[in-house]
Structure formats: structure tokens, C-alpha cells
C-alpha positions as CSV (number, residue, x, y, z in Angstrom):
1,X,-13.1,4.8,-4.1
2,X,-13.0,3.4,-7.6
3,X,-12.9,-0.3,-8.1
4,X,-10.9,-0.8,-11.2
5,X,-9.0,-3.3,-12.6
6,X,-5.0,-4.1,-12.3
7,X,-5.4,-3.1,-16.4
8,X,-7.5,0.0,-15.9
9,X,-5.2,1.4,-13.9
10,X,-2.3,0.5,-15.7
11,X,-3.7,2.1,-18.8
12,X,-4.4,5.1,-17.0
13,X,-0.7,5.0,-15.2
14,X,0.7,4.7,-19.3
15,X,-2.0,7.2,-20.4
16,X,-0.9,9.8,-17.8
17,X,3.2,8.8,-18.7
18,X,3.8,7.8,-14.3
19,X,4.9,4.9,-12.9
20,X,3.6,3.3,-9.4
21,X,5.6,1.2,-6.7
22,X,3.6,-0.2,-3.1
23,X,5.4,-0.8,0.2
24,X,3.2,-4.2,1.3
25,X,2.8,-5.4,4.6
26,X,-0.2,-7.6,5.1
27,X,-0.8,-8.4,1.8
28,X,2.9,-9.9,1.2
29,X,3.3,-9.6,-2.3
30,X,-0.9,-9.6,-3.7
31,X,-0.7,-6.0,-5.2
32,X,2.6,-6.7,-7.0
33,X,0.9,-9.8,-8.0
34,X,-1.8,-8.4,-9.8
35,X,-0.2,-5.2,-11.3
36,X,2.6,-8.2,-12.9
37,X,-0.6,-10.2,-14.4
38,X,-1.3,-7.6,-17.2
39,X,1.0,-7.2,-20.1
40,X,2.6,-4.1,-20.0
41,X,2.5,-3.4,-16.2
42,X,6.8,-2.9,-16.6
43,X,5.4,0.5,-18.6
44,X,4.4,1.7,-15.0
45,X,5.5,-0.3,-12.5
46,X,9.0,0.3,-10.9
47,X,8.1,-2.4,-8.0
48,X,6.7,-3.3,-4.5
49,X,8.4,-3.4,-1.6
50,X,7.2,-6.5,1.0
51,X,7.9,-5.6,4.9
52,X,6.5,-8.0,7.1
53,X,8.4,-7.3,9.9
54,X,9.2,-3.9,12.1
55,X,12.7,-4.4,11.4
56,X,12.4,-4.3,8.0
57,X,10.1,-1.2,8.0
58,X,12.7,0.7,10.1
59,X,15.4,-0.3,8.0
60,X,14.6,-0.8,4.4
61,X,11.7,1.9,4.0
62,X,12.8,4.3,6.9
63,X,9.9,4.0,9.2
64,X,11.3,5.9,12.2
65,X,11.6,3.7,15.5
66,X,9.6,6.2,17.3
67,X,6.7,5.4,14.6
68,X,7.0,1.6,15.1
69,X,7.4,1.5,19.4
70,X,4.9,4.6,19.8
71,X,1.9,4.6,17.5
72,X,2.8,0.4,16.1
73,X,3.4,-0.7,12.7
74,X,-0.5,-0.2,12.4
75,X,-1.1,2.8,12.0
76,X,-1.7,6.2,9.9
77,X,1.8,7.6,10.8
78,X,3.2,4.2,10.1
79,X,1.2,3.8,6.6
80,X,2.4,7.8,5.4
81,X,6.0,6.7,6.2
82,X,5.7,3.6,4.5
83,X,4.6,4.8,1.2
84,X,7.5,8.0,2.0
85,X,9.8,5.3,1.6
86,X,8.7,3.6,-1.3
87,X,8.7,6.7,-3.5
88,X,12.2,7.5,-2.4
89,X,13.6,4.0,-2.6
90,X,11.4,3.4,-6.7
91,X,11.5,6.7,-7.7
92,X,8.0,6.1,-9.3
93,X,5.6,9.5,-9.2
94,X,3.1,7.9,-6.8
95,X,3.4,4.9,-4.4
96,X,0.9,3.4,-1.6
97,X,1.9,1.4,1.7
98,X,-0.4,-1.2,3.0
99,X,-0.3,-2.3,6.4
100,X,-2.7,-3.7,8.8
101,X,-4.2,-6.8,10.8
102,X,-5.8,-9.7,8.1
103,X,-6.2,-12.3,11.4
104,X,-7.7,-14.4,12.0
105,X,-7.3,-12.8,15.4
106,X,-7.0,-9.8,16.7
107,X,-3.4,-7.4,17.1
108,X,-1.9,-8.1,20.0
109,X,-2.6,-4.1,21.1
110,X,-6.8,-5.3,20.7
111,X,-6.9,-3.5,17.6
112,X,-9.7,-5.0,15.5
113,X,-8.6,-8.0,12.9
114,X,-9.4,-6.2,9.9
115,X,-7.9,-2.9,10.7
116,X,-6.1,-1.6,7.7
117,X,-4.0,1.7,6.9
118,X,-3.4,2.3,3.6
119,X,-0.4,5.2,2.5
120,X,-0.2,7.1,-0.5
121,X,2.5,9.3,-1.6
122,X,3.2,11.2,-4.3
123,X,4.2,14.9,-5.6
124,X,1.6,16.5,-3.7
125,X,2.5,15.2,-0.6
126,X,1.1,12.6,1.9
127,X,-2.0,10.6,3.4
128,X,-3.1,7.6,5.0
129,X,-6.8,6.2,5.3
130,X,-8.1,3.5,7.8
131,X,-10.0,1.3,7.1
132,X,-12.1,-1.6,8.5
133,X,-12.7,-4.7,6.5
134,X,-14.6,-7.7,7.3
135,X,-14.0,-11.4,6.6
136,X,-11.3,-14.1,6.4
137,X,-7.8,-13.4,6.4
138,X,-7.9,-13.8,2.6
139,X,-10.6,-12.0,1.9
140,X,-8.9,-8.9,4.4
141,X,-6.3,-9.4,2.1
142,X,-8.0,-9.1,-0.9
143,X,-10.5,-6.2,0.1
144,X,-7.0,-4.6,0.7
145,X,-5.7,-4.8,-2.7
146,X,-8.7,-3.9,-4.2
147,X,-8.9,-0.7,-2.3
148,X,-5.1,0.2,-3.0
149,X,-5.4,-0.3,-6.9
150,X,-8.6,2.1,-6.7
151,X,-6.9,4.4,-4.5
152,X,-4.2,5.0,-7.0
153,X,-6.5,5.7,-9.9
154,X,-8.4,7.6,-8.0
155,X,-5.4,9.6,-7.2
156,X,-3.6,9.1,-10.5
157,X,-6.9,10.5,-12.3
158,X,-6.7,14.0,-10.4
159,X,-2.7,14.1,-11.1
């Protein structure tokens, strides 16, 4: 996975003429945050979509129920439906879904603090990656943002 730059990828996302939007669940807002930092992100950025809760998953991006009380909010099914629902709800060409456990402890299923699935969707369809990051609940966070923003110019690149 690339590790860019908020601006790298937004010159790449103006470059290539597409426009990105995030579904955020852990994170709360820190992708959105640092895509807005750089002049010019409203070239390609349509928006971020912040669902904390299961409700507003189910209801707001269209997670189906069955997603949320079979496999939990953490999880690959969860992530792909995620980032399904904020392509359909910006309209942007590619969008990625974050959602996972920052801590400090652990879910209340026993799944690992710093289990993270991040979504991508886009023209060509559908995927979600786990991932396992170490640290504070900050520095969860952060390794979570980082990895989004590389993961869509990593997947922005080959579009």
C-alpha cells in the first residue's frame, strides 16, 4: 500500500478527472479531515459519510440488518456494504468505508482492539481488506487513515 499524502492523492484524483467520498466509522470524521486540509480537495471530494452507530449504518448507508446482527458491524461484508453505500449516496467514481475497533479495549465479540476493515468501491466492483493495527486508540485511528488515503491511490492509479 502506498503512503501518500491527503495532496498526492488529491492531485492524482484531479489528474485522473474522479472524485472520492469515505463512509467512516472509527475514525469519526479524520479522513474528511485531512482530504478538507489541502486547497482544492472540493475538485475531488463529494464528501464522507460518519456512521458511528449500527443504526445509522443500516439506515443512512444500507448496510443490511442481516450484515450488522450476523457477521457485526466489524467486518469484511460490513466494510464492502459500507463503501456500496457511499458511492450510491455521493455519486463520486470511487469511495472507501472504514470500520473497526480503535480501543482501548477489546470488541465486545473478543475481536482484537485494532481490528480494522477497510471498503472500497468503485466501477469495477467491490473489496474489503482487514487489517490489524497496533497502538493507542489515536494512533489506530491514524494508522487507519493513512492506509485509506493510500488505498485509494493505489486504486485510483490502476483506474
Amino acid at each position: 500500500m502506498s503512503s501518500v499524502s491527503s495532496a498526492n492523492l488529491i492531485d492524482l484524483l484531479r489528474a485522473k478527472g474522479l472524485k472520492c467520498s469515505f463512509a467512516e466509522s472509527l475514525t469519526g470524521g479524520m479522513i474528511a479531515c485531512g482530504i478538507v486540509d489541502v486547497p482544492g480537495a472540493s475538485d475531488v471530494f463529494e464528501g464522507s459519510i460518519v456512521s458511528y452507530s449500527d443504526n445509522f449504518k443500516m439506515n443512512v448507508l444500507g448496510v443490511p440488518s442481516e450484515v450488522i446482527s450476523t457477521k457485526t458491524a466489524v467486518s469484511h461484508e460490513c466494510a464492502v456494504a459500507m463503501a456500496q453505500g457511499a458511492l450510491r449516496l455521493s455519486g463520486a467514481d470511487i469511495a472507501v468505508s472504514v470500520t473497526g475497533y480503535a480501543g482501548p479495549g477489546d470488541g465486545p465479540d473478543g475481536t482484537p482492539c485494532g481490528t480494522v476493515y477497510i471498503g472500497v468501491a468503485d466501477k469495477n466492483g467491490s473489496e474489503a481488506f482487514k487489517m490489524l493495527f497496533n497502538g493507542s486508540r489515536d494512533e489506530i485511528r491514524r494508522q487507519t487513515r493513512d492506509y485509506a488515503i493510500g488505498l485509494v491511490y493505489d486504486r485510483v492509479s490502476g483506474l
